[in-house]
N, C-alpha and C positions, 0 to 999 in steps of 0.2 A: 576791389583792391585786396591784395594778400598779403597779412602782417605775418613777418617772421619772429619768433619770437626765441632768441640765444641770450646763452649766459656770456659775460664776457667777466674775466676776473683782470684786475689790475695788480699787477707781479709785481708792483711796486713795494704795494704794500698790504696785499693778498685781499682788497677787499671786492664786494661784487659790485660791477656797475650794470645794472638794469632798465637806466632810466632813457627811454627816448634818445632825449636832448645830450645824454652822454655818450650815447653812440654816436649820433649825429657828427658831434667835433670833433671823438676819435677817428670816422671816415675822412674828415676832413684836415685832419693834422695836426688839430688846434688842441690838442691835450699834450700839456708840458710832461717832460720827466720833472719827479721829484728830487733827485738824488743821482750823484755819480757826475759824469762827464758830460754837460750840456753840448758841446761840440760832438755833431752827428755824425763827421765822418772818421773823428778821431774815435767815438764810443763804437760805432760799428766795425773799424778796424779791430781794437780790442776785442770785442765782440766774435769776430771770425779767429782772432789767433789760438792756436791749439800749444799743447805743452812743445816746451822747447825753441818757439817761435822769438823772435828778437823786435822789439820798439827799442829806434834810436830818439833820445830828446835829446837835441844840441844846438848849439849859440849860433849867434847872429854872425860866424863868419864862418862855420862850417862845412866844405866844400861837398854839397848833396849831388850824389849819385845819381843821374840819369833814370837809370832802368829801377828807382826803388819811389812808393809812391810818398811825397814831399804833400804834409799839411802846415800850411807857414801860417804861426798864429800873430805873427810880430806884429805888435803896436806903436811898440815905439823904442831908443835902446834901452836895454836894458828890461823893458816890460812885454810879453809877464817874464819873469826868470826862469832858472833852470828849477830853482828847489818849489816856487809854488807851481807848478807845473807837471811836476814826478807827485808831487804831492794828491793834484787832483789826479794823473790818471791811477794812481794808487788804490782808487775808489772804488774801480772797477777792474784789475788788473791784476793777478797772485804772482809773484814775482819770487824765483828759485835762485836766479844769479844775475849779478850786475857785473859787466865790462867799463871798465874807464881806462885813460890816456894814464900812464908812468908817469908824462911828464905833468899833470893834477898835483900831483904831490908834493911837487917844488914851486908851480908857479902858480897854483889856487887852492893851497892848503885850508884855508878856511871855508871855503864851497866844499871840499872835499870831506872835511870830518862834518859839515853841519848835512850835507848828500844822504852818508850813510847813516848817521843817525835818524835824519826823517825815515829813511828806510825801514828800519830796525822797527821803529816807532807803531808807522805803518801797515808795517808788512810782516815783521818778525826777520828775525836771523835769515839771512841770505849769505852765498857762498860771494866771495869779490874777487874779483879777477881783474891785474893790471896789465896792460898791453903796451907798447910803442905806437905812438899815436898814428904812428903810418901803419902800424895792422889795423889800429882801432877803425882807420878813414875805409880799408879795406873790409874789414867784419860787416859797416855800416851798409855794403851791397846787398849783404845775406840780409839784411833786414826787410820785414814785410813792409814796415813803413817809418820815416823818420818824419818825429815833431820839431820841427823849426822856432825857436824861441826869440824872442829879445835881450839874450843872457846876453852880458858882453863883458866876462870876466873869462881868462885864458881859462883853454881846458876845459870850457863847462857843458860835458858831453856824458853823456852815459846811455849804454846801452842794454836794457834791462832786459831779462830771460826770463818768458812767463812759464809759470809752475802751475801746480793742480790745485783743486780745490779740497782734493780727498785723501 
C-alpha cells in the first residue's frame, strides 16, 4: 500500500491539517465552512463573480427572469428578509455600487435608510444609484444571479455591484 503524504492548509483560517482522519472528511464533504455564506450555491456564485458583476437580492413578489440563475431561499413571508440577507452575503462579497427601485423611497423608506446603512456598515461607502423600478426589473437580466427572499415590504430589492479587493 502507498501512503501519499500532502500538506493541506485550511484558507479559513490559515491553519495546517495533517491529520489522516482530516483529510478523510474533507474528501468526503464533511468539513464545514467557518465563516461567510453557508449556502453553497449562493457562496460559489459570489465566489465566480468578477469586478462589475451584479447580485440581485429581492422580495417574495419579484418578477425573476427566466434566463438569470434564481436561488429561492424563502421560508416563510417575510423570512429571511431583505436586510439580514445583504447582510450575510456582505461577508463574502466587496460591493462598489448598489442599484434600487425610485419608487423605495416613498413606499419603503424605512428598509431604504436601514439597507444603506447596513451597507456603509459593512462594506464602507458605496456609490447608490436609483432607477424606475421597470429599468430596475430590466438591470435584474444583466444579473449573474438573483437571491429570492421572504422580504414582503414594497420595493425591497437591491442590486449590488461587486468591487475589488485591492
Amino acid at each position: 500500500m502507498i501512503k501519499y503524504q500532502c500538506l493541506i492548509i485550511d484558507v479559513t483560517i490559515g491553519s495546517q491539517i495533517n491529520d489522516d482522519k482530516d483529510i478523510y472528511e474533507m474528501r468526503r464533504g464533511r468539513v464545514m465552512k467557518k465563516t461567510g455564506v453557508f449556502n453553497s450555491v449562493i457562496s460559489k456564485l459570489i465566489a465566480e463573480m468578477g469586478h462589475t458583476d451584479k447580485l440581485a437580492v429581492v422580495d417574495l413578489g419579484f418578477p425573476i427572469p427566466k434566463e438569470v440563475e434564481t436561488i429561492d431561499i424563502v421560508l416563510d413571508r417575510g423570512k429571511p428578509d431583505l436586510l439580514e440577507t445583504v447582510e450575510v452575503v456582505l461577508r463574502e462579497l466587496k460591493v462598489e455600487k448598489i442599484l434600487l427601485s425610485e419608487e423605495m423611497k416613498e413606499k419603503n423608506p424605512e428598509t431604504l435608510e436601514k439597507l444603506i446603512e447596513l451597507i456603509k456598515q459593512k462594506n464602507g461607502e458605496v456609490e447608490v444609484e436609483f432607477l424606475p423600478h421597470e429599468d430596475f426589473k430590466k438591470v435584474s437580466k444583466e444579473c449573474k444571479g438573483i437571491v429570492r427572499t421572504g422580504a414582503d415590504k414594497p420595493y425591497s430589492n437591491v442590486i449590488l455591484v461587486s468591487g475589488v479587493i485591492f
